[in-house]
PDB file of N, CA, C and O in Angstrom:
ATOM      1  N   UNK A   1      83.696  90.604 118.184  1.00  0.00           N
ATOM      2  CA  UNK A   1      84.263  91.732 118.897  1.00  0.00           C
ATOM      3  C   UNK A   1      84.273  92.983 118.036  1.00  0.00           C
ATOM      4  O   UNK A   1      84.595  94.041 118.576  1.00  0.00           O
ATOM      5  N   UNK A   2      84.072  92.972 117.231  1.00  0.00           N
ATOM      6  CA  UNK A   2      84.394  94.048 116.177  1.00  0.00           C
ATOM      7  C   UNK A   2      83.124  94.486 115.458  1.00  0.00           C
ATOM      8  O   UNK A   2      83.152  95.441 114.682  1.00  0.00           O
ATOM      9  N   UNK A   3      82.110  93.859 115.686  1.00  0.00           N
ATOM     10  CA  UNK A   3      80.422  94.425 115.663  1.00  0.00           C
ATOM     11  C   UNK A   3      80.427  95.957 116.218  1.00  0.00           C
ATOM     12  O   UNK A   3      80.918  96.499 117.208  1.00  0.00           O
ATOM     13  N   UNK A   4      79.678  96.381 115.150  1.00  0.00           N
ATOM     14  CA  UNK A   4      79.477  98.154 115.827  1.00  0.00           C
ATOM     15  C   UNK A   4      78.206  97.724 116.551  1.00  0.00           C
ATOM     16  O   UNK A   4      78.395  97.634 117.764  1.00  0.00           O
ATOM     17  N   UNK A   5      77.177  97.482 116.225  1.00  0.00           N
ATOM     18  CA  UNK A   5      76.543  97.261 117.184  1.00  0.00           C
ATOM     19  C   UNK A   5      76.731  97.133 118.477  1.00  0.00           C
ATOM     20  O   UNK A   5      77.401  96.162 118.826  1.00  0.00           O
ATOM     21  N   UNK A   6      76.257  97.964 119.430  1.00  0.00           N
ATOM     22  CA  UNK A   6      77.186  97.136 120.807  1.00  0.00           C
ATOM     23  C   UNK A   6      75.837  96.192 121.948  1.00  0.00           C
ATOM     24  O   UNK A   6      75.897  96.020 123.166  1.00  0.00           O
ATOM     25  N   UNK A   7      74.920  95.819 121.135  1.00  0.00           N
ATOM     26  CA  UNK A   7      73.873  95.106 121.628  1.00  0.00           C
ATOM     27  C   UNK A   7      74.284  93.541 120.919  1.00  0.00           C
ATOM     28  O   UNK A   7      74.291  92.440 121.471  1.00  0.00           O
ATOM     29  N   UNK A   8      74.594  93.881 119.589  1.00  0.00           N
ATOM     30  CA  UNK A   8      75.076  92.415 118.856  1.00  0.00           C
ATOM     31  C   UNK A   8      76.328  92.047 119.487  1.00  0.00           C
ATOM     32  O   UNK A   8      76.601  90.854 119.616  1.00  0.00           O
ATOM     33  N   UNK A   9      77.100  92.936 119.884  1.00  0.00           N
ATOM     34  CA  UNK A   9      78.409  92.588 120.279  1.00  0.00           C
ATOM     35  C   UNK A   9      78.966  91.708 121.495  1.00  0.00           C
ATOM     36  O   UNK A   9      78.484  91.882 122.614  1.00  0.00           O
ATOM     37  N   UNK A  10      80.110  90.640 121.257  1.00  0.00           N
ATOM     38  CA  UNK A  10      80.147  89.877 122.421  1.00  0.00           C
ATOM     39  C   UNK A  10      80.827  90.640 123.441  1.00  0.00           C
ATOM     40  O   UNK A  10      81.670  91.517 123.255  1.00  0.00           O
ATOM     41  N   UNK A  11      80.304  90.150 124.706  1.00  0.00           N
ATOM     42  CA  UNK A  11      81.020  90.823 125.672  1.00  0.00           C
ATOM     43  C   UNK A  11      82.997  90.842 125.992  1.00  0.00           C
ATOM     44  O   UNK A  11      83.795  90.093 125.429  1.00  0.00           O
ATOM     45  N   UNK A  12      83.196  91.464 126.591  1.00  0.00           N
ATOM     46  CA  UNK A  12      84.679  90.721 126.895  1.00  0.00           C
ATOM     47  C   UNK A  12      84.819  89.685 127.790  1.00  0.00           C
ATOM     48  O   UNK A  12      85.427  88.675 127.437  1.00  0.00           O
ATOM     49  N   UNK A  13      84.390  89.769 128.798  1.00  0.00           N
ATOM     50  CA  UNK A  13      84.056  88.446 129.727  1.00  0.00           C
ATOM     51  C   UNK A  13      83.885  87.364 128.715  1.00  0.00           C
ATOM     52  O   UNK A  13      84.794  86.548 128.568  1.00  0.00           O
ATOM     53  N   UNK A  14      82.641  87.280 127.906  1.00  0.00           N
ATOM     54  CA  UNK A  14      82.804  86.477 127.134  1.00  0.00           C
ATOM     55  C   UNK A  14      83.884  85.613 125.697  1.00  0.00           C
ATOM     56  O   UNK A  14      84.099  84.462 125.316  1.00  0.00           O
ATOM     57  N   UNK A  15      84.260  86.880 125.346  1.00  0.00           N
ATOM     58  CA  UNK A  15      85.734  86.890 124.591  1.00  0.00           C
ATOM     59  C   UNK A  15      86.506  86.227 124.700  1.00  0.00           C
ATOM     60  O   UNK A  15      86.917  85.508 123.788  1.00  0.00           O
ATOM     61  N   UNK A  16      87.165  86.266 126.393  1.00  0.00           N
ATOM     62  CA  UNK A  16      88.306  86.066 127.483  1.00  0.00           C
ATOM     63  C   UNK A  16      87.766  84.888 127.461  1.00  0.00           C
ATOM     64  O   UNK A  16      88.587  84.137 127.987  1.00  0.00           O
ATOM     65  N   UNK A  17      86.733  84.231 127.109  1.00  0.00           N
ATOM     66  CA  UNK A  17      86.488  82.508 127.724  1.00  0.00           C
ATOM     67  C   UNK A  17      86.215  81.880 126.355  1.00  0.00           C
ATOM     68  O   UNK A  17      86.072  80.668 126.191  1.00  0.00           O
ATOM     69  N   UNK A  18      86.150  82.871 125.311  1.00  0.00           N
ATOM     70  CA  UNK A  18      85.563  81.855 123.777  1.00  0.00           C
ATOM     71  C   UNK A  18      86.958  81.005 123.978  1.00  0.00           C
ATOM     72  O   UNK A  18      88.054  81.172 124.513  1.00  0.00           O
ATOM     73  N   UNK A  19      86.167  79.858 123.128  1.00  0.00           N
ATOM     74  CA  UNK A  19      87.593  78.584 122.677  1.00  0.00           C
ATOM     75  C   UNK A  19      88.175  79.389 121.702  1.00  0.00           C
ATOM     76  O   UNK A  19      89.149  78.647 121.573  1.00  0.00           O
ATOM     77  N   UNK A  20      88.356  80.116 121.055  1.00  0.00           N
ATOM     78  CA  UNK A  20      89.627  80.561 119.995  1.00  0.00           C
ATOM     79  C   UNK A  20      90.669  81.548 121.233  1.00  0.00           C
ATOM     80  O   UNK A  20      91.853  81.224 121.144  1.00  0.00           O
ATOM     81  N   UNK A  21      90.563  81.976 121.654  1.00  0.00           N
ATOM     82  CA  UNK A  21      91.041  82.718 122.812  1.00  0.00           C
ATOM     83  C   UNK A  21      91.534  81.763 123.627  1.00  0.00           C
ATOM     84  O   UNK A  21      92.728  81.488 123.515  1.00  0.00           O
ATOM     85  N   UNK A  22      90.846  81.176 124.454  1.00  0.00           N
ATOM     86  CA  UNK A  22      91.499  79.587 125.293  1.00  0.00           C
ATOM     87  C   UNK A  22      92.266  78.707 124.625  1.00  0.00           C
ATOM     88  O   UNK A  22      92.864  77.866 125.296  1.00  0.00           O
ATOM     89  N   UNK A  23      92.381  78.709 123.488  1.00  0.00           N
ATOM     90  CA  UNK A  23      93.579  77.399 122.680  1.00  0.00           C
ATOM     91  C   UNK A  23      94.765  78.480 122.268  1.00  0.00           C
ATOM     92  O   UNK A  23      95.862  78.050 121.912  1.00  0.00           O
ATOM     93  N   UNK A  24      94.440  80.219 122.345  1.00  0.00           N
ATOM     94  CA  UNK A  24      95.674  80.545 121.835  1.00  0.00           C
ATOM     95  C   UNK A  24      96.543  80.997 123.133  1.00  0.00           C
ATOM     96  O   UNK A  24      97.765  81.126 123.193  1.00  0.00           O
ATOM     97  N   UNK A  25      95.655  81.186 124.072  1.00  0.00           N
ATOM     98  CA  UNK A  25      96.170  81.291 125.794  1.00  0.00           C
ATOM     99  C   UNK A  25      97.056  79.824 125.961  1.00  0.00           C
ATOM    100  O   UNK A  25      98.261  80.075 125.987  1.00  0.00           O
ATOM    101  N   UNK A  26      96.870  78.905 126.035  1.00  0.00           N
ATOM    102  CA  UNK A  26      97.112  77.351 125.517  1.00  0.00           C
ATOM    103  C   UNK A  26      98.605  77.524 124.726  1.00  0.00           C
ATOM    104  O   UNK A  26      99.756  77.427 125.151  1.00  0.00           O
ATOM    105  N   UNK A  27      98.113  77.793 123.522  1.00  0.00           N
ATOM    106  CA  UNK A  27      99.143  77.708 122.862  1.00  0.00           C
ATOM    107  C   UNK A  27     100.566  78.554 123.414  1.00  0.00           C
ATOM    108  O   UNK A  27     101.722  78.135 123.461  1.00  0.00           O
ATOM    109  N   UNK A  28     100.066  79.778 123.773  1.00  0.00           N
ATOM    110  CA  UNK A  28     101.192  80.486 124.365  1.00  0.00           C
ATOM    111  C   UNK A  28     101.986  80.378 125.519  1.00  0.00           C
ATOM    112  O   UNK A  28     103.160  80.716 125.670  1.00  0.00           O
ATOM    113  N   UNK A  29     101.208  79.868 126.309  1.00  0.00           N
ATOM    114  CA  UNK A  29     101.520  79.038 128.025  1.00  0.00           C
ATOM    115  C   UNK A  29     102.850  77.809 127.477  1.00  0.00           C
ATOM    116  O   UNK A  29     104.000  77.671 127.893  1.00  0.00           O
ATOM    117  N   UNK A  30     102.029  77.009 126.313  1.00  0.00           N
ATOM    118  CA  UNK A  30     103.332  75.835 126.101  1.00  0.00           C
ATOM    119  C   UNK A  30     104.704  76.774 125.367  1.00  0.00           C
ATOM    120  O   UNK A  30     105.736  76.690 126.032  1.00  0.00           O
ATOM    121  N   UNK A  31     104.778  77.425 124.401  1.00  0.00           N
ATOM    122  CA  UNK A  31     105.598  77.963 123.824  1.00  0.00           C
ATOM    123  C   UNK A  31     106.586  78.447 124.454  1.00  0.00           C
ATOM    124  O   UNK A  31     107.700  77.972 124.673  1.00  0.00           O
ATOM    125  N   UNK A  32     105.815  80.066 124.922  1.00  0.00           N
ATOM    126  CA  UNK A  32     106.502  80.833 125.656  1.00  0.00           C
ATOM    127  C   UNK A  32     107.781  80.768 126.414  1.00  0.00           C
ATOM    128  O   UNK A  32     108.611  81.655 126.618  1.00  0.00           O
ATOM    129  N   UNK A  33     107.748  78.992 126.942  1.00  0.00           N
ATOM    130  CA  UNK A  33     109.065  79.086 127.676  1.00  0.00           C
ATOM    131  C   UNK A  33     109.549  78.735 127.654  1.00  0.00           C
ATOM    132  O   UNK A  33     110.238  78.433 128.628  1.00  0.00           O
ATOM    133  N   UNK A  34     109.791  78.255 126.086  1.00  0.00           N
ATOM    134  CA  UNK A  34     111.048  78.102 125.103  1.00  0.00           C
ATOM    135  C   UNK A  34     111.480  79.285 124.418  1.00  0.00           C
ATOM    136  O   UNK A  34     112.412  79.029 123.655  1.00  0.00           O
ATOM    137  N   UNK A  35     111.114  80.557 124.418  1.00  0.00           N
ATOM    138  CA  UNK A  35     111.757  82.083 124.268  1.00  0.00           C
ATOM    139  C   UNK A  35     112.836  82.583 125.633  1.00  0.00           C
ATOM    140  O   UNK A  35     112.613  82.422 126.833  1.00  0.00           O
ATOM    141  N   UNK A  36     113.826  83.112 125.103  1.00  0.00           N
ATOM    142  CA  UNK A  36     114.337  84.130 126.423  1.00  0.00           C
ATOM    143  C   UNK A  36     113.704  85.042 126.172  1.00  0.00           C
ATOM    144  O   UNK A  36     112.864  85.229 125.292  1.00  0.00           O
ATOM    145  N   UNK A  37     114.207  85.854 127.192  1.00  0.00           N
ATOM    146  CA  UNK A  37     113.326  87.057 127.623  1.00  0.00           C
ATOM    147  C   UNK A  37     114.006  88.621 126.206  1.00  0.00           C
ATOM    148  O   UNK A  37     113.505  89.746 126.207  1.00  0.00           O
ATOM    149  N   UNK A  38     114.737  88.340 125.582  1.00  0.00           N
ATOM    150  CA  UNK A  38     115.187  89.069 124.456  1.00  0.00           C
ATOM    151  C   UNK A  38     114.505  89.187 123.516  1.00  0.00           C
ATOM    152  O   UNK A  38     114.192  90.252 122.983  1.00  0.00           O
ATOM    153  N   UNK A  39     114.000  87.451 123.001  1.00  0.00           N
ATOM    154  CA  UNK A  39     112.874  87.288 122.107  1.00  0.00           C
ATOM    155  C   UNK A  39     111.585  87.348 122.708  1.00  0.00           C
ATOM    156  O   UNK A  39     110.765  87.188 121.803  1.00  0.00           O
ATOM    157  N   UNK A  40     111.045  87.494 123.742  1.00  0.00           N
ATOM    158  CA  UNK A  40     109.871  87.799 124.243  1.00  0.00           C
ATOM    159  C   UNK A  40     109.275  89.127 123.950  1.00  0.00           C
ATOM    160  O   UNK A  40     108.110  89.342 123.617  1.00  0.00           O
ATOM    161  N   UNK A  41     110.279  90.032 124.127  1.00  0.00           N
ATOM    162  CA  UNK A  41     110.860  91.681 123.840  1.00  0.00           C
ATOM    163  C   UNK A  41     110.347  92.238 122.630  1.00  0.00           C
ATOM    164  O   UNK A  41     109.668  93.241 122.409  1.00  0.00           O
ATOM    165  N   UNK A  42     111.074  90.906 121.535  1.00  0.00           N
ATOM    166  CA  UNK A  42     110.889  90.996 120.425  1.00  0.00           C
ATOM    167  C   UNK A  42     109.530  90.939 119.739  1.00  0.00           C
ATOM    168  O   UNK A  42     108.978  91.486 118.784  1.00  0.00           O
ATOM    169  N   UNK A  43     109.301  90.207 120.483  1.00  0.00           N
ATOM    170  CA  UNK A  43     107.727  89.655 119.733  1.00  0.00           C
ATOM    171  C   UNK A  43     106.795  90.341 120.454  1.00  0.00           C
ATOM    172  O   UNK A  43     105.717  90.487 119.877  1.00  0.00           O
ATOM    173  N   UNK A  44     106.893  90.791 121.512  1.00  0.00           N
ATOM    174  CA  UNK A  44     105.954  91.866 121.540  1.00  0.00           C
ATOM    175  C   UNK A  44     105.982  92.989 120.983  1.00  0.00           C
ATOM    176  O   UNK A  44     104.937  93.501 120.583  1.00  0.00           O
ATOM    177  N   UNK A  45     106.870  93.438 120.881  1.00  0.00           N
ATOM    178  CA  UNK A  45     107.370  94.846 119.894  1.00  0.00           C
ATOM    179  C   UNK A  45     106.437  94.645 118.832  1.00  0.00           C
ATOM    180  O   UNK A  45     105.448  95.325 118.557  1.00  0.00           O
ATOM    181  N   UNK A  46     107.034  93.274 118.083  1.00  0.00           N
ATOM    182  CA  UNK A  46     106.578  92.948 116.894  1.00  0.00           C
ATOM    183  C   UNK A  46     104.966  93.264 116.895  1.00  0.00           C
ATOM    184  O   UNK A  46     104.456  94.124 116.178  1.00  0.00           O
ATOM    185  N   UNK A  47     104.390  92.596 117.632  1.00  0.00           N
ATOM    186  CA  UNK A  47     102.759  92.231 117.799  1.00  0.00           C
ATOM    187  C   UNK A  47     102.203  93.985 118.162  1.00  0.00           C
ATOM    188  O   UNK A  47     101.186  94.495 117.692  1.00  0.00           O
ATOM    189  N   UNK A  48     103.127  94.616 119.050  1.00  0.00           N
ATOM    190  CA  UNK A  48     102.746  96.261 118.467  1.00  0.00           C
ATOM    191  C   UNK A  48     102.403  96.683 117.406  1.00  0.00           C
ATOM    192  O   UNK A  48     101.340  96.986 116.863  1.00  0.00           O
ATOM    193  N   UNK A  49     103.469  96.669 117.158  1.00  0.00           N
ATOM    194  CA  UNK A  49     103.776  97.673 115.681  1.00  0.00           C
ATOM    195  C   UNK A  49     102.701  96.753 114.487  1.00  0.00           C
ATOM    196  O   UNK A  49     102.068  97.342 113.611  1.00  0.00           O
ATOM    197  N   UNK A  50     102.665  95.174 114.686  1.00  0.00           N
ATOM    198  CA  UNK A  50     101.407  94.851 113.791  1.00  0.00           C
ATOM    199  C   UNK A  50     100.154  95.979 113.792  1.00  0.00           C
ATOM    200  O   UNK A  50      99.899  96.672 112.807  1.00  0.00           O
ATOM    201  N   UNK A  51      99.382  96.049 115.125  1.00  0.00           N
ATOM    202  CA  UNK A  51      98.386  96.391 115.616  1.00  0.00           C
ATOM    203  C   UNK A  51      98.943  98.379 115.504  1.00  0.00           C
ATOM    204  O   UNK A  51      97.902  98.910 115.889  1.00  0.00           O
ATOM    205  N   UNK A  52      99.516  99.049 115.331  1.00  0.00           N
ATOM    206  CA  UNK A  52      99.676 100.051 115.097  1.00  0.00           C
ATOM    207  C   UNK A  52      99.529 100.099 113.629  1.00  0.00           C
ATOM    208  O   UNK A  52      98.891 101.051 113.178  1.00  0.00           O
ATOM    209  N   UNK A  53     100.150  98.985 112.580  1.00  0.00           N
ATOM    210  CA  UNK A  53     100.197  99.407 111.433  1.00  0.00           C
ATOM    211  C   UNK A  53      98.975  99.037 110.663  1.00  0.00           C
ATOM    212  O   UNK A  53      98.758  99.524 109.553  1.00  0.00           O
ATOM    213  N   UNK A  54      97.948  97.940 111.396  1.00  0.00           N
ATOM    214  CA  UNK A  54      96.736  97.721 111.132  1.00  0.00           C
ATOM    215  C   UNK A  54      96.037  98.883 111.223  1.00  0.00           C
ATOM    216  O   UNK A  54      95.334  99.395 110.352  1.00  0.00           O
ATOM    217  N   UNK A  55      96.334  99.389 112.652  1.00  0.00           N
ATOM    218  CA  UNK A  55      95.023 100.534 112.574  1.00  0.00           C
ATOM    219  C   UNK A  55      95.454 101.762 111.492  1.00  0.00           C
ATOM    220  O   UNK A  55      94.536 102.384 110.958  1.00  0.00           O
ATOM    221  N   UNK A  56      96.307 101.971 111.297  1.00  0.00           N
ATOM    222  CA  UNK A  56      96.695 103.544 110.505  1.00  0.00           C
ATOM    223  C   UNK A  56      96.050 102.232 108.907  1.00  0.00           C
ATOM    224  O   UNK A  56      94.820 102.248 108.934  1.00  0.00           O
ATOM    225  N   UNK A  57      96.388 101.607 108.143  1.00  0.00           N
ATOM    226  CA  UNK A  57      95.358 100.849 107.450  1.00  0.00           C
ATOM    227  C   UNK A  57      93.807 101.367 107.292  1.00  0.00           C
ATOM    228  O   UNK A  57      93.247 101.921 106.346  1.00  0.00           O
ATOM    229  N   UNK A  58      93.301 100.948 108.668  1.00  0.00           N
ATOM    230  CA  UNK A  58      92.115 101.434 108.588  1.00  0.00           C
ATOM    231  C   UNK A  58      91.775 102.887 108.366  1.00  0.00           C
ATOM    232  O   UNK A  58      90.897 103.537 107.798  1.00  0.00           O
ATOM    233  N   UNK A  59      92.806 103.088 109.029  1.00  0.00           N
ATOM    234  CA  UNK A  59      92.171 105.117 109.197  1.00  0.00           C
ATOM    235  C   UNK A  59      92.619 105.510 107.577  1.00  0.00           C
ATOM    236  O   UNK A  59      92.157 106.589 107.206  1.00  0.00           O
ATOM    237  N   UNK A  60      93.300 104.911 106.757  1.00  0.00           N
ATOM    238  CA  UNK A  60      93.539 105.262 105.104  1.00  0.00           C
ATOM    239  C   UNK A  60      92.666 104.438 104.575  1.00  0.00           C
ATOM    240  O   UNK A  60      92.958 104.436 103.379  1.00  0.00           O
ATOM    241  N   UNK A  61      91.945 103.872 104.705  1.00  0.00           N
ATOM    242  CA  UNK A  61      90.861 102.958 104.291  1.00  0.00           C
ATOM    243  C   UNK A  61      89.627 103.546 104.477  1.00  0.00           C
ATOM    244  O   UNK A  61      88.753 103.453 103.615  1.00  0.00           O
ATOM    245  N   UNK A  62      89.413 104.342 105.859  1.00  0.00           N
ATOM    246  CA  UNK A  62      88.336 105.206 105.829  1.00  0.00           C
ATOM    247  C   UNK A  62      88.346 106.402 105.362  1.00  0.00           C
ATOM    248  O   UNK A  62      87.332 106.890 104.865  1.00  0.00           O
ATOM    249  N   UNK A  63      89.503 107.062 105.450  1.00  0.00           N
ATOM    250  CA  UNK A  63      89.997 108.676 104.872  1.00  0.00           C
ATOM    251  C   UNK A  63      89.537 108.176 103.136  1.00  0.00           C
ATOM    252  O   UNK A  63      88.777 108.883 102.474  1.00  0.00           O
ATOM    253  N   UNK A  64      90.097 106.956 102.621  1.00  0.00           N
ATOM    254  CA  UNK A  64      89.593 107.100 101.143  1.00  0.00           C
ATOM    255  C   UNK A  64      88.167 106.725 100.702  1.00  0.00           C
ATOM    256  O   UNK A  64      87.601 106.938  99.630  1.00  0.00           O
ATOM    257  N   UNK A  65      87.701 106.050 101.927  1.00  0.00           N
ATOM    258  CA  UNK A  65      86.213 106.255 101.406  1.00  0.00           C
ATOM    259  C   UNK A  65      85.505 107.083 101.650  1.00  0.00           C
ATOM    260  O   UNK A  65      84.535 107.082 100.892  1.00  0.00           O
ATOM    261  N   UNK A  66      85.496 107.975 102.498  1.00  0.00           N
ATOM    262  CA  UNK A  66      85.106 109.211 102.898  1.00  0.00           C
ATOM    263  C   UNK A  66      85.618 110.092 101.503  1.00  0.00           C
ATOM    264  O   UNK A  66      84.816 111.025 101.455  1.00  0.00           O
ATOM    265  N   UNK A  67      86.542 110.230 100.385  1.00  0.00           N
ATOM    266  CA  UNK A  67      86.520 111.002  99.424  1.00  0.00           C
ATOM    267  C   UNK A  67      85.834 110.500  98.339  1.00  0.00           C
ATOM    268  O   UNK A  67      85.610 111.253  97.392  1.00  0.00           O
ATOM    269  N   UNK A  68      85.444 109.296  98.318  1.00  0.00           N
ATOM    270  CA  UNK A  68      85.204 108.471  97.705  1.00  0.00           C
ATOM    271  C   UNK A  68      83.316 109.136  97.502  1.00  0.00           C
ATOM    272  O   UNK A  68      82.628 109.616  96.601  1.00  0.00           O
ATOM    273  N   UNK A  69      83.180 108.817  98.770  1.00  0.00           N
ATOM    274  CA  UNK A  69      81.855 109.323  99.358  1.00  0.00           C
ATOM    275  C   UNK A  69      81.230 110.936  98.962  1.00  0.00           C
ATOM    276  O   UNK A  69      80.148 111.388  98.587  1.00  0.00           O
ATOM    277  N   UNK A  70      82.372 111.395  99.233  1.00  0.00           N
ATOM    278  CA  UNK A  70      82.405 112.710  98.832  1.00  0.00           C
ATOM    279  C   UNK A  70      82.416 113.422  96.953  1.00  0.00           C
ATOM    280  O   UNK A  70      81.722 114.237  96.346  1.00  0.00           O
ATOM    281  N   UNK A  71      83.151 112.887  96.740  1.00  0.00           N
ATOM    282  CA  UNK A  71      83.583 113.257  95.130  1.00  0.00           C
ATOM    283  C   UNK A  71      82.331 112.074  94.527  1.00  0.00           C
ATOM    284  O   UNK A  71      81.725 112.639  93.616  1.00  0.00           O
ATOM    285  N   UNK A  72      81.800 110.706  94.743  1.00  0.00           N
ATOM    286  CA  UNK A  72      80.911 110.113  93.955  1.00  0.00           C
ATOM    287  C   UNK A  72      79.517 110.192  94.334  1.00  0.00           C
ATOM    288  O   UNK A  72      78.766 109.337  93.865  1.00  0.00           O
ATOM    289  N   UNK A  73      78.864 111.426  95.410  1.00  0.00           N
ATOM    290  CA  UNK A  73      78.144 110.848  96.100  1.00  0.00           C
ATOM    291  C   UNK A  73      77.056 112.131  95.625  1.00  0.00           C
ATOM    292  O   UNK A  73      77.623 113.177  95.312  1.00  0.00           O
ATOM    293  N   UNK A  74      75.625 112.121  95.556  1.00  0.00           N
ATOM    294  CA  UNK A  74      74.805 113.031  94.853  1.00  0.00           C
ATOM    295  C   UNK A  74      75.672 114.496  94.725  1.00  0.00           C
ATOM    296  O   UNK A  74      76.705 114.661  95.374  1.00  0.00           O
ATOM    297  N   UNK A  75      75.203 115.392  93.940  1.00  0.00           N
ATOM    298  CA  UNK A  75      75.146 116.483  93.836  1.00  0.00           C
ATOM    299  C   UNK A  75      74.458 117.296  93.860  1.00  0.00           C
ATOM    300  O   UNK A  75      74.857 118.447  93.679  1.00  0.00           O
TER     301      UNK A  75
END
């Protein structure tokens, strides 16, 4: 999923049906409803703010190679 290529890249249709995706759909179907709806709340919040603090990661990961690029790169 994460191929820039978007000819190499799997589809989402396809994604939505790989087995790592289907055992964690699986996994969450059994779990889930042993949470109340407080901790459900929670853990999605949580699983936000992961995926928010991943991407700002990346964007300082690219901002420093881009100076990187810049300050080491011909003259």
């Amino acid at each position: 999923m994460i191929e820039v290529d978007p000819t190499k890249r799997i589809s989402a249709r396809d994604a939505m049906n790989h087995p790592w995706i289907k055992e964690a759909e699986e996994f969450h179907r059994q779990h889930t409803h042993q949470l109340d709806a407080a901790e459900q709340e929670e853990m999605s919040h949580k699983i936000v703010e992961n995926l928010k603090n991943y991407r700002g990661e990346s964007l300082l990961k690219k901002a420093a190679m881009n100076v990187l690029v810049k300050h080491l790169g011909p003259k």
